[in-house]
PDB file of N, CA, C and O in Angstrom:
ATOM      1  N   UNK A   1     -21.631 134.834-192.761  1.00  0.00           N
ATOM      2  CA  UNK A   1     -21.099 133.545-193.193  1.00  0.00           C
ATOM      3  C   UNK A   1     -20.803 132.662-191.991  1.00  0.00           C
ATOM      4  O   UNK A   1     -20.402 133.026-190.885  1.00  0.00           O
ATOM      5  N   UNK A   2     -21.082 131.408-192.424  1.00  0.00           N
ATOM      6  CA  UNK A   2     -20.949 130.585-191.336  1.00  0.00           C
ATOM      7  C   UNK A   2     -19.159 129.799-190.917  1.00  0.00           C
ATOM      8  O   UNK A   2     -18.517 129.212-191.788  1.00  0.00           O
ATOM      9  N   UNK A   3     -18.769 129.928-189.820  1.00  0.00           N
ATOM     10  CA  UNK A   3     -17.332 129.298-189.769  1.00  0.00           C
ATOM     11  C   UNK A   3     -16.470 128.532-190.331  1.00  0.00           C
ATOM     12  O   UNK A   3     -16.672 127.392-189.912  1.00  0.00           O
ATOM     13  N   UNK A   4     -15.595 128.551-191.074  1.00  0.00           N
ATOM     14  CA  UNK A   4     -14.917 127.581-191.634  1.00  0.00           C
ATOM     15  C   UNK A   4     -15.112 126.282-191.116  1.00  0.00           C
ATOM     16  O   UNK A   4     -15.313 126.146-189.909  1.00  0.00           O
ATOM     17  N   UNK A   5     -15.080 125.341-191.851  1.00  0.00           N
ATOM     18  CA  UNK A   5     -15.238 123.523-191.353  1.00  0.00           C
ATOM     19  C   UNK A   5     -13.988 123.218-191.854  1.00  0.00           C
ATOM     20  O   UNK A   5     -13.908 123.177-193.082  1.00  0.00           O
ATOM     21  N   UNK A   6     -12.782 122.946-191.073  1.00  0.00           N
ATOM     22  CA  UNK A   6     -11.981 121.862-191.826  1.00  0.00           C
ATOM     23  C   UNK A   6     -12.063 120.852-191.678  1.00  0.00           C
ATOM     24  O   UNK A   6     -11.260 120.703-190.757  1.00  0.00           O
ATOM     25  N   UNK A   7     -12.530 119.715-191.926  1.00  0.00           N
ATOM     26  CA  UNK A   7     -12.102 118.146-191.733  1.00  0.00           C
ATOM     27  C   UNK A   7     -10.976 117.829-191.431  1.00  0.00           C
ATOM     28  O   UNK A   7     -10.039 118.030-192.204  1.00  0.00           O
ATOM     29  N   UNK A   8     -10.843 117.350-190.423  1.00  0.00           N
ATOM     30  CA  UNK A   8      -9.615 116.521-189.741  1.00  0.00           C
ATOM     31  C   UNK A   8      -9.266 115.125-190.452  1.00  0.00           C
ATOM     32  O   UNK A   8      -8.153 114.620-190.302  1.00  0.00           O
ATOM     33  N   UNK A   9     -10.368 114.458-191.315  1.00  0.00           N
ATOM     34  CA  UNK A   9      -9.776 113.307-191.304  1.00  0.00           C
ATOM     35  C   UNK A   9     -10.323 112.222-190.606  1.00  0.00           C
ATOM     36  O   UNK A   9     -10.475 111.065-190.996  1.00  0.00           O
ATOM     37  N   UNK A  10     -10.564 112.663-189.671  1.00  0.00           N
ATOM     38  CA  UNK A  10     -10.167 111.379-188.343  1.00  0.00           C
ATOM     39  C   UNK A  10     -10.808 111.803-187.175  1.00  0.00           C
ATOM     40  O   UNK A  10     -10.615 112.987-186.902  1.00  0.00           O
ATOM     41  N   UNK A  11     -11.865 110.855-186.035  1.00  0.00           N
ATOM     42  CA  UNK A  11     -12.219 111.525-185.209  1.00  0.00           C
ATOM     43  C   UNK A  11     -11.525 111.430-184.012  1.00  0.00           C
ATOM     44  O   UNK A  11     -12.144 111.740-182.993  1.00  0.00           O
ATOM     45  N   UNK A  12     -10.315 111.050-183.912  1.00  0.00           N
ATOM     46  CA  UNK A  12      -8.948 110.936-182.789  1.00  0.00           C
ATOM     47  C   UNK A  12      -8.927 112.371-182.199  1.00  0.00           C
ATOM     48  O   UNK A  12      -9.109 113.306-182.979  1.00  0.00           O
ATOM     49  N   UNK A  13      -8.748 112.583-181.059  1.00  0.00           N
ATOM     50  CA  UNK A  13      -8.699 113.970-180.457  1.00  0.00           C
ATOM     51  C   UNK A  13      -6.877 113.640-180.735  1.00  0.00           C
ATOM     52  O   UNK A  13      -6.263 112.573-180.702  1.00  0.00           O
ATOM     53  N   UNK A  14      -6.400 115.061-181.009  1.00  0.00           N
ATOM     54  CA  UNK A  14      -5.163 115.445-180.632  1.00  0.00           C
ATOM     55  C   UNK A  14      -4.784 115.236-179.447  1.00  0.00           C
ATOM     56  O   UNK A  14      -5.666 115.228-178.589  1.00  0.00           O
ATOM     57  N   UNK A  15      -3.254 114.984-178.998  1.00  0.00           N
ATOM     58  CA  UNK A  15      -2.856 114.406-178.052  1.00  0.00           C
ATOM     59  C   UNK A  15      -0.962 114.863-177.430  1.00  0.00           C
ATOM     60  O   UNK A  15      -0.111 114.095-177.880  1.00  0.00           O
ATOM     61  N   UNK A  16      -0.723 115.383-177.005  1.00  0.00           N
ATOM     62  CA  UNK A  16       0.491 115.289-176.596  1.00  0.00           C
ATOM     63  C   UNK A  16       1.466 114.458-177.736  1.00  0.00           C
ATOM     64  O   UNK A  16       2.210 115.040-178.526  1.00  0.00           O
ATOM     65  N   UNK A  17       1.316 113.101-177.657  1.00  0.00           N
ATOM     66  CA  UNK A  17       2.129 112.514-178.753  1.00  0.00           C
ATOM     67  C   UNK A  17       1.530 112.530-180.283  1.00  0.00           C
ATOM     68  O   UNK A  17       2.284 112.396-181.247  1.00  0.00           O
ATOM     69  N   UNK A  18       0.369 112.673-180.400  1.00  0.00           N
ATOM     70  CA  UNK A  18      -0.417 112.827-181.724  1.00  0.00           C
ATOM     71  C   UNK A  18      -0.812 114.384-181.792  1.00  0.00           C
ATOM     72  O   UNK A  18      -1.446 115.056-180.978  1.00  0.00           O
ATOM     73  N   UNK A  19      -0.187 114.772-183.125  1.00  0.00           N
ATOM     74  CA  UNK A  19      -0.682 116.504-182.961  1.00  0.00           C
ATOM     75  C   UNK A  19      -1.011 116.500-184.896  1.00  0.00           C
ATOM     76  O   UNK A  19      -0.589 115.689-185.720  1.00  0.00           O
ATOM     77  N   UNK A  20      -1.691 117.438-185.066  1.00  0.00           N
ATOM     78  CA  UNK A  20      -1.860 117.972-186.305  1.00  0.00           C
ATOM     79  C   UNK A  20      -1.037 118.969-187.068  1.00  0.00           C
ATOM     80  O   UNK A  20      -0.318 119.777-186.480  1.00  0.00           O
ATOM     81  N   UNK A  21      -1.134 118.917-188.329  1.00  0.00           N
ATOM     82  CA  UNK A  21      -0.075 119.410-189.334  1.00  0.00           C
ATOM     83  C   UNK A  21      -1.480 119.859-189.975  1.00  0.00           C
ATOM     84  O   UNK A  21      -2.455 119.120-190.117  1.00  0.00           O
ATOM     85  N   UNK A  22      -1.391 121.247-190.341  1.00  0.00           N
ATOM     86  CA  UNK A  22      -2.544 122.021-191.518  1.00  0.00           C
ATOM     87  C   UNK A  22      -1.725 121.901-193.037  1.00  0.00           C
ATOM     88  O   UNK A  22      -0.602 122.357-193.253  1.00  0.00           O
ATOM     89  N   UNK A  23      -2.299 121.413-193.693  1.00  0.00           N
ATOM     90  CA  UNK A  23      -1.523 121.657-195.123  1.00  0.00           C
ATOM     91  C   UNK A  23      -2.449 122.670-195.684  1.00  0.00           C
ATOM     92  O   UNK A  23      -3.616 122.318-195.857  1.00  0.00           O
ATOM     93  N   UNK A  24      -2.085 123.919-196.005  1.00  0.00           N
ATOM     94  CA  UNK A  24      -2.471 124.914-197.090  1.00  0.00           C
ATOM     95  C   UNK A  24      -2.370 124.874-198.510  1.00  0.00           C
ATOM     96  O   UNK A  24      -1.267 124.708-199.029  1.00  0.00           O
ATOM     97  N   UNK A  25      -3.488 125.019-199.252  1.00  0.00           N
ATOM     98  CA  UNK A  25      -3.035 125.081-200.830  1.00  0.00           C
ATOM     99  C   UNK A  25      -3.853 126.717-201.228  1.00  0.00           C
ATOM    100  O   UNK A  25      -5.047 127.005-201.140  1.00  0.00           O
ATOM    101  N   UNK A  26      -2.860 127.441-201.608  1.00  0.00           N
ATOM    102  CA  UNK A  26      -3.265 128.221-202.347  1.00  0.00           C
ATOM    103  C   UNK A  26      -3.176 128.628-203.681  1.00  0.00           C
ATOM    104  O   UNK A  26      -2.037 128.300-204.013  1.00  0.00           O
ATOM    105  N   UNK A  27      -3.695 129.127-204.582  1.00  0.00           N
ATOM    106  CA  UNK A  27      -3.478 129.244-206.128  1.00  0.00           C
ATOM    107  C   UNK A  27      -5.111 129.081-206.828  1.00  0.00           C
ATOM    108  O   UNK A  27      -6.151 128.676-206.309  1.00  0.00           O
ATOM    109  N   UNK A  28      -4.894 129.461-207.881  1.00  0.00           N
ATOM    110  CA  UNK A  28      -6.144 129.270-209.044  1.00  0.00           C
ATOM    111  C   UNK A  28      -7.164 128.307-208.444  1.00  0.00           C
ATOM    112  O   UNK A  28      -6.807 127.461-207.625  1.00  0.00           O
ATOM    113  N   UNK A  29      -8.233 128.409-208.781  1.00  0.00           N
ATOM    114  CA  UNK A  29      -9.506 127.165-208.300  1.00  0.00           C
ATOM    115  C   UNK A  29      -8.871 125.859-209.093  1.00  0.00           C
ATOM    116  O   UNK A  29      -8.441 124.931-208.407  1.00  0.00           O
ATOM    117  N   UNK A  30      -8.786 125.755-211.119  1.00  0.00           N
ATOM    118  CA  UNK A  30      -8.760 124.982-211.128  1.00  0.00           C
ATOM    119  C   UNK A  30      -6.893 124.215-210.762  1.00  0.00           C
ATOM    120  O   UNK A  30      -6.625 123.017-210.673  1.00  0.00           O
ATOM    121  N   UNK A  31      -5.927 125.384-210.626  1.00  0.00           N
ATOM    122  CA  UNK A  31      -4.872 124.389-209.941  1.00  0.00           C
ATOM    123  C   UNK A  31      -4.656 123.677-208.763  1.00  0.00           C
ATOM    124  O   UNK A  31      -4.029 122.618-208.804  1.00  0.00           O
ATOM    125  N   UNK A  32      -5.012 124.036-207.918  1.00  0.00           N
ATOM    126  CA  UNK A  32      -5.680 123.518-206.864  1.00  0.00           C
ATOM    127  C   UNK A  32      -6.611 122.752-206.887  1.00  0.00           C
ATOM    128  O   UNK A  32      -6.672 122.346-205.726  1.00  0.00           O
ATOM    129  N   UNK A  33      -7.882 121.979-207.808  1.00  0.00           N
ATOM    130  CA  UNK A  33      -7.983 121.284-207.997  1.00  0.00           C
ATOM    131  C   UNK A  33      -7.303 120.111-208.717  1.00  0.00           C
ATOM    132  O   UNK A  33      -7.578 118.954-208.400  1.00  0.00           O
ATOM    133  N   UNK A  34      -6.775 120.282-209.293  1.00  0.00           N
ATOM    134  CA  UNK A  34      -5.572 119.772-210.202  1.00  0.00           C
ATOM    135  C   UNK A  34      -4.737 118.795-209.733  1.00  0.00           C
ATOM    136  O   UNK A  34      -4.594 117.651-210.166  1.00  0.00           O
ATOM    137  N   UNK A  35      -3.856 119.679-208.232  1.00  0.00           N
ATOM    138  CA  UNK A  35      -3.311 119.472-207.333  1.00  0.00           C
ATOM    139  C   UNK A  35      -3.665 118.703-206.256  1.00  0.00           C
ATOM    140  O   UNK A  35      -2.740 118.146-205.665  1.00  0.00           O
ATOM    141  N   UNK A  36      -5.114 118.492-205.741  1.00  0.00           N
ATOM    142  CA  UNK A  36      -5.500 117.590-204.712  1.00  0.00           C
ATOM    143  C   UNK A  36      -6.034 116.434-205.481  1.00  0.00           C
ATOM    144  O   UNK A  36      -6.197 115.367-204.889  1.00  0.00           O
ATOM    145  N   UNK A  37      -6.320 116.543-206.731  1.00  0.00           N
ATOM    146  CA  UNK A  37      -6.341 115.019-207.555  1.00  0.00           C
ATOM    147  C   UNK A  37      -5.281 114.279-207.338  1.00  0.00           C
ATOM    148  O   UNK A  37      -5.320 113.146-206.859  1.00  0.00           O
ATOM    149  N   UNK A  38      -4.202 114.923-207.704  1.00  0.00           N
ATOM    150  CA  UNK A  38      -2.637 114.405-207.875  1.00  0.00           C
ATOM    151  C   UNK A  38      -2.381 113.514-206.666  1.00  0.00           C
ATOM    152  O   UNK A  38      -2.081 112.322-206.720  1.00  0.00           O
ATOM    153  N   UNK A  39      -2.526 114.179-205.674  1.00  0.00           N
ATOM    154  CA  UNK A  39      -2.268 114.139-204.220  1.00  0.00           C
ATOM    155  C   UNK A  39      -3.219 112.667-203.857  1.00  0.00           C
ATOM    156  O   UNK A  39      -2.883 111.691-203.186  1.00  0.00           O
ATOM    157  N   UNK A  40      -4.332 112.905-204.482  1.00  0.00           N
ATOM    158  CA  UNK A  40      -5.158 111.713-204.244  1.00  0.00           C
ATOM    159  C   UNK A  40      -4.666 110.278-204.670  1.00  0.00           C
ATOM    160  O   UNK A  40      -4.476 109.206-204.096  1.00  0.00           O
ATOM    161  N   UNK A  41      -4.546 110.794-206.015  1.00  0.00           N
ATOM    162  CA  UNK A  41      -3.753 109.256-206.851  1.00  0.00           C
ATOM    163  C   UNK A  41      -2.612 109.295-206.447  1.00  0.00           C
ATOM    164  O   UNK A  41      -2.043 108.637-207.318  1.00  0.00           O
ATOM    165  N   UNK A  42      -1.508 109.733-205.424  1.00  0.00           N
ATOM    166  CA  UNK A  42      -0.435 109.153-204.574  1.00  0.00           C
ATOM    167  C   UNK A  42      -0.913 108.327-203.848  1.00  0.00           C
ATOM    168  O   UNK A  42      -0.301 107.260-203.794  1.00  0.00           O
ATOM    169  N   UNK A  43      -2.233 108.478-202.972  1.00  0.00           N
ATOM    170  CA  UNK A  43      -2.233 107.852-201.586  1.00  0.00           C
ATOM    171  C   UNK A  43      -2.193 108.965-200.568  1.00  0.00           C
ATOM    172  O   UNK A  43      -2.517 108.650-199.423  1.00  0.00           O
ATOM    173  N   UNK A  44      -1.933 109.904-200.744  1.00  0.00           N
ATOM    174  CA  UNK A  44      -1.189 111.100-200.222  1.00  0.00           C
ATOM    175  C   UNK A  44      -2.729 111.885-198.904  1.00  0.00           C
ATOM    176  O   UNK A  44      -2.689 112.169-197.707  1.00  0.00           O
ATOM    177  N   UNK A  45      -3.914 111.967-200.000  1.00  0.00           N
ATOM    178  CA  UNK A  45      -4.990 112.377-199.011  1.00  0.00           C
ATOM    179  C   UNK A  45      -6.052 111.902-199.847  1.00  0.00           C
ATOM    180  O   UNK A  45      -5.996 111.382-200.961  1.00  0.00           O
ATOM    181  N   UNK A  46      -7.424 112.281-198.817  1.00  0.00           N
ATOM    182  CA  UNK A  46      -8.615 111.372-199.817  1.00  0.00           C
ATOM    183  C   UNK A  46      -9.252 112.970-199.901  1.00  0.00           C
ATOM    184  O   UNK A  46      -9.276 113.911-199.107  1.00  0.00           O
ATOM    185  N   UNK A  47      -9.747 112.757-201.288  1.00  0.00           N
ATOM    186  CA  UNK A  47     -10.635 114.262-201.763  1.00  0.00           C
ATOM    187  C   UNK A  47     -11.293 115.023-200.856  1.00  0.00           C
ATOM    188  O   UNK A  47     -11.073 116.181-200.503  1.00  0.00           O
ATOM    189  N   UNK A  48     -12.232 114.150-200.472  1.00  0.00           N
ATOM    190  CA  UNK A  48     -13.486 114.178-199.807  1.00  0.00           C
ATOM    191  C   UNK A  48     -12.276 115.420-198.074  1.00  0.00           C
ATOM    192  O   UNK A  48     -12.406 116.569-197.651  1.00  0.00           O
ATOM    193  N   UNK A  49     -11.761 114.798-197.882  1.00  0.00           N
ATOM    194  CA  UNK A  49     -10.578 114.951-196.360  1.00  0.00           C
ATOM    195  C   UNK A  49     -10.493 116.534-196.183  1.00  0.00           C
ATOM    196  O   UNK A  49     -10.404 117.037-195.063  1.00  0.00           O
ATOM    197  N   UNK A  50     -10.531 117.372-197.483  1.00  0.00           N
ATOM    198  CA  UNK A  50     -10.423 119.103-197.608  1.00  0.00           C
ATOM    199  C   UNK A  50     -11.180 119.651-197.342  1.00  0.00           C
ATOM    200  O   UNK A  50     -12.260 119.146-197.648  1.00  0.00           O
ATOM    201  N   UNK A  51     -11.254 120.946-196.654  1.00  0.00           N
ATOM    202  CA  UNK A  51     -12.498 122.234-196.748  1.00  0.00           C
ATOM    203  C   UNK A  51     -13.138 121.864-198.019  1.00  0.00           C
ATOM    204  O   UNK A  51     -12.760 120.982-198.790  1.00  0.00           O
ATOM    205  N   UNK A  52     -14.139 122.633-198.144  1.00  0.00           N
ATOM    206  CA  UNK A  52     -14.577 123.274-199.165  1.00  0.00           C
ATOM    207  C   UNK A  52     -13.565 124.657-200.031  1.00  0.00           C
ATOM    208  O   UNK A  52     -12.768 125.230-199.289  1.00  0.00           O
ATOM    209  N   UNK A  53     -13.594 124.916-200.834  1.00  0.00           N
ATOM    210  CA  UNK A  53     -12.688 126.134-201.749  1.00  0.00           C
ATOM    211  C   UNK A  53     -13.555 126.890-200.612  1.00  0.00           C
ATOM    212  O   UNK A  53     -14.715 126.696-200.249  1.00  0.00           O
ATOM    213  N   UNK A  54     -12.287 128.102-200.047  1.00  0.00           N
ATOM    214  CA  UNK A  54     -12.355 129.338-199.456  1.00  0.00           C
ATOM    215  C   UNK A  54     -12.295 130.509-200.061  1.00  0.00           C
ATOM    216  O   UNK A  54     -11.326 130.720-200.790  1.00  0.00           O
ATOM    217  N   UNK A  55     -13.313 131.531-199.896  1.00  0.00           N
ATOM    218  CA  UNK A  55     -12.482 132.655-201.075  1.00  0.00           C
ATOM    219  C   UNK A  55     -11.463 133.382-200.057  1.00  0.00           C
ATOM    220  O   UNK A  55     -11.335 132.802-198.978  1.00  0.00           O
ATOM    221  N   UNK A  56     -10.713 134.576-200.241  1.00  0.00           N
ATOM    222  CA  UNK A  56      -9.408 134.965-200.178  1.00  0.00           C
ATOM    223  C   UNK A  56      -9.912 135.807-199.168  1.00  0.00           C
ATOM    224  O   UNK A  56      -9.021 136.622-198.928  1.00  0.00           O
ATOM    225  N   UNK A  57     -10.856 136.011-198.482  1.00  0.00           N
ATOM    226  CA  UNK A  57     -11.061 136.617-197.186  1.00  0.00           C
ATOM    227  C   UNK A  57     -11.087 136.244-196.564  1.00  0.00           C
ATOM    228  O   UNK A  57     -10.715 136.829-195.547  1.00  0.00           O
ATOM    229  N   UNK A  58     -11.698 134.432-196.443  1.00  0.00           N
ATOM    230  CA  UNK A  58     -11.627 133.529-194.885  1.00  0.00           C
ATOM    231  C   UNK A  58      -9.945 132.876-194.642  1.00  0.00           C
ATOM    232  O   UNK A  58      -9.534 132.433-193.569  1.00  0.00           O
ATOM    233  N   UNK A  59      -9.253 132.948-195.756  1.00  0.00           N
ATOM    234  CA  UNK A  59      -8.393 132.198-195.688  1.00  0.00           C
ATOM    235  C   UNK A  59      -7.265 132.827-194.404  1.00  0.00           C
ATOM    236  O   UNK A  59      -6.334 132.126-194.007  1.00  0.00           O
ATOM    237  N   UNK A  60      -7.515 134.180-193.876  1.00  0.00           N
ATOM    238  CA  UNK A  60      -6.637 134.631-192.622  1.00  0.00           C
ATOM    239  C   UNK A  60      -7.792 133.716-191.309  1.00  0.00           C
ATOM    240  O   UNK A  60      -7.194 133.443-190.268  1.00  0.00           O
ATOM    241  N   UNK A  61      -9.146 133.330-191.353  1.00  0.00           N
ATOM    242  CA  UNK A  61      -9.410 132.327-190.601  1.00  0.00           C
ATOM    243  C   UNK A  61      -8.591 131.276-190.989  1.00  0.00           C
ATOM    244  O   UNK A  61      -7.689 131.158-190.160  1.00  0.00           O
ATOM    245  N   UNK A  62      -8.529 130.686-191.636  1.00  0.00           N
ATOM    246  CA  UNK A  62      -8.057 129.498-191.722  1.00  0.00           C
ATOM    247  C   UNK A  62      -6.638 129.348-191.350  1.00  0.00           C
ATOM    248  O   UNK A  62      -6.114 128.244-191.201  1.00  0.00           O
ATOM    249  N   UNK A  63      -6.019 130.477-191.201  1.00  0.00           N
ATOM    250  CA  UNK A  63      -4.326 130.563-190.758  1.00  0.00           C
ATOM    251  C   UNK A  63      -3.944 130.982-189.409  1.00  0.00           C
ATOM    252  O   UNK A  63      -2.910 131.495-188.982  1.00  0.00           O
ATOM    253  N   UNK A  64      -5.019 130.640-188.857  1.00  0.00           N
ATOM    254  CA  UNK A  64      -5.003 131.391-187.187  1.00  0.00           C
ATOM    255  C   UNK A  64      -3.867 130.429-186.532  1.00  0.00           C
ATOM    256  O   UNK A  64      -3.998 129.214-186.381  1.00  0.00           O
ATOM    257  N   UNK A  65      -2.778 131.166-186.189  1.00  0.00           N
ATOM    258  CA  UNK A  65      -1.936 129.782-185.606  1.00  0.00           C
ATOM    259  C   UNK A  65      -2.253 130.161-183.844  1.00  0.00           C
ATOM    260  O   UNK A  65      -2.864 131.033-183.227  1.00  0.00           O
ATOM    261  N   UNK A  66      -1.367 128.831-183.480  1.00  0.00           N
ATOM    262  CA  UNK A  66      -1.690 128.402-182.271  1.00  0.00           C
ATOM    263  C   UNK A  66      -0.373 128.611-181.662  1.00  0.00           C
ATOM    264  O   UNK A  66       0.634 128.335-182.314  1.00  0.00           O
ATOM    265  N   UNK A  67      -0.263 129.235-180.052  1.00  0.00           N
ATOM    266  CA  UNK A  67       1.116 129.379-179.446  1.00  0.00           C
ATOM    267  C   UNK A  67       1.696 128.551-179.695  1.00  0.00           C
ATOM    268  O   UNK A  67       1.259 127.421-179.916  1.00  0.00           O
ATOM    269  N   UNK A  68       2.934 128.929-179.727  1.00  0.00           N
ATOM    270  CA  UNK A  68       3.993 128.172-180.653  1.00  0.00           C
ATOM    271  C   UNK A  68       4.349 127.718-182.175  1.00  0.00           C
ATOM    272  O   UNK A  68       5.456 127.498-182.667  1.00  0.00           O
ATOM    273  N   UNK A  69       3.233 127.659-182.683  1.00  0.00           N
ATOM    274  CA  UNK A  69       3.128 127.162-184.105  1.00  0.00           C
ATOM    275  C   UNK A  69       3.731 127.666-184.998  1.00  0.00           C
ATOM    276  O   UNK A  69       3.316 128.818-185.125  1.00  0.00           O
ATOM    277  N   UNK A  70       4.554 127.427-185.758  1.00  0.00           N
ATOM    278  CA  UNK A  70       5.504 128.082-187.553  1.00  0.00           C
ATOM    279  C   UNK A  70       4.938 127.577-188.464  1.00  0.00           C
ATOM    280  O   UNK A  70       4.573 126.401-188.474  1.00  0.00           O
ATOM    281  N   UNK A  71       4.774 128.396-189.383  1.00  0.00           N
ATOM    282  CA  UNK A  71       4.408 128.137-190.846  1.00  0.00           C
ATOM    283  C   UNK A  71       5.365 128.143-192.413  1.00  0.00           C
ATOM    284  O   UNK A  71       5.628 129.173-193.034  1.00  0.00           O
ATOM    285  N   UNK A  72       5.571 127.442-192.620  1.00  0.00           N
ATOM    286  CA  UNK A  72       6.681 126.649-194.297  1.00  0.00           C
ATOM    287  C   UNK A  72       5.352 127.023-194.827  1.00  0.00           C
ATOM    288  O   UNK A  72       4.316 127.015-194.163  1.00  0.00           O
ATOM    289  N   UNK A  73       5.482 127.426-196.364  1.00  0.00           N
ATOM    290  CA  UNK A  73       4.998 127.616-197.083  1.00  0.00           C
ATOM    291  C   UNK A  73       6.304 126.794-198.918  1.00  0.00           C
ATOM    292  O   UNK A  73       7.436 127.060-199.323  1.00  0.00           O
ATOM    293  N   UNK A  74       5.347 125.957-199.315  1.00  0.00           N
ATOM    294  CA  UNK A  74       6.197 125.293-200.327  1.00  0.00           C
ATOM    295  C   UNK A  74       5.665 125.550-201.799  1.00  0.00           C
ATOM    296  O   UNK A  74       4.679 125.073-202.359  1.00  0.00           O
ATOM    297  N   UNK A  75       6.530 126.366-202.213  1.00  0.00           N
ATOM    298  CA  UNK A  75       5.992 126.838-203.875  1.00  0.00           C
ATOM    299  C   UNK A  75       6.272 125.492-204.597  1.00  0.00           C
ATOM    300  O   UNK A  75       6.952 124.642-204.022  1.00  0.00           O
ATOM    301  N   UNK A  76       5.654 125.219-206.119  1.00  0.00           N
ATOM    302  CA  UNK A  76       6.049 124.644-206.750  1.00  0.00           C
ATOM    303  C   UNK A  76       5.512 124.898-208.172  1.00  0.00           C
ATOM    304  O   UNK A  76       4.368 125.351-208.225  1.00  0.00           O
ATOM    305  N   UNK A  77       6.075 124.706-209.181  1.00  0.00           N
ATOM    306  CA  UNK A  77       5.389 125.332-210.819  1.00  0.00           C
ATOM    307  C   UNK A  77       5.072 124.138-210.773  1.00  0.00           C
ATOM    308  O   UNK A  77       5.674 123.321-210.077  1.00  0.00           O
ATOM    309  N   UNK A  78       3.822 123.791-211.699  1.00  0.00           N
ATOM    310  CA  UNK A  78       3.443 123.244-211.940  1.00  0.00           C
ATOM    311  C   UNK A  78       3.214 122.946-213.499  1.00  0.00           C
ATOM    312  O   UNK A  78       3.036 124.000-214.110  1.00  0.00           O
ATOM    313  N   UNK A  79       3.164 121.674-214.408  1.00  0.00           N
ATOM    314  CA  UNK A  79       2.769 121.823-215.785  1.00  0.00           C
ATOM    315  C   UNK A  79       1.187 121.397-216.046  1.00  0.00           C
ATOM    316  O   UNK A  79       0.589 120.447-215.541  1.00  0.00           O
ATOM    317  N   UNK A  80       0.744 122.269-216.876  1.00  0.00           N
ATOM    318  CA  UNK A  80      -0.840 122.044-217.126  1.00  0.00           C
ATOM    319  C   UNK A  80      -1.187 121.507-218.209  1.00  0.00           C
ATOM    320  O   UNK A  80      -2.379 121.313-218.449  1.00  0.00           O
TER     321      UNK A  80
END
């Protein structure tokens, strides 16, 4: 398999005063889709801006932190 791609967004290199924040979503395919709709119709992020769906083996790639880095993790129920 070929390396995870995340989209940044933006082609700004990181910077001392500009740094990046990873937002993780994990849960069901379609809540997580569900969920980055939502997110969309805030303003919040644009669709297109996400990986592709990861299955549950790349996702310890995708959590590789960086010296220094902490990770929050934010539950929330959701209604369907």
């Amino acid at each position: 398999d070929e390396f995870i791609n995340i989209p940044t967004g933006t082609d700004r290199p990181v910077t001392a005063s500009r740094r990046s924040v990873k937002i993780l979503m994990i849960g069901q395919p379609e809540d997580v889709e569900i969920t980055i709709a939502r997110l969309h119709q805030c303003n919040f992020c644009r669709v297109e801006d996400w990986s592709r769906p990861l299955p549950f083996l790349q996702i310890q790639q995708a959590t590789t932190k960086e010296p220094g880095e902490i990770m929050r993790i934010y539950v929330r129920s959701m209604t369907l």
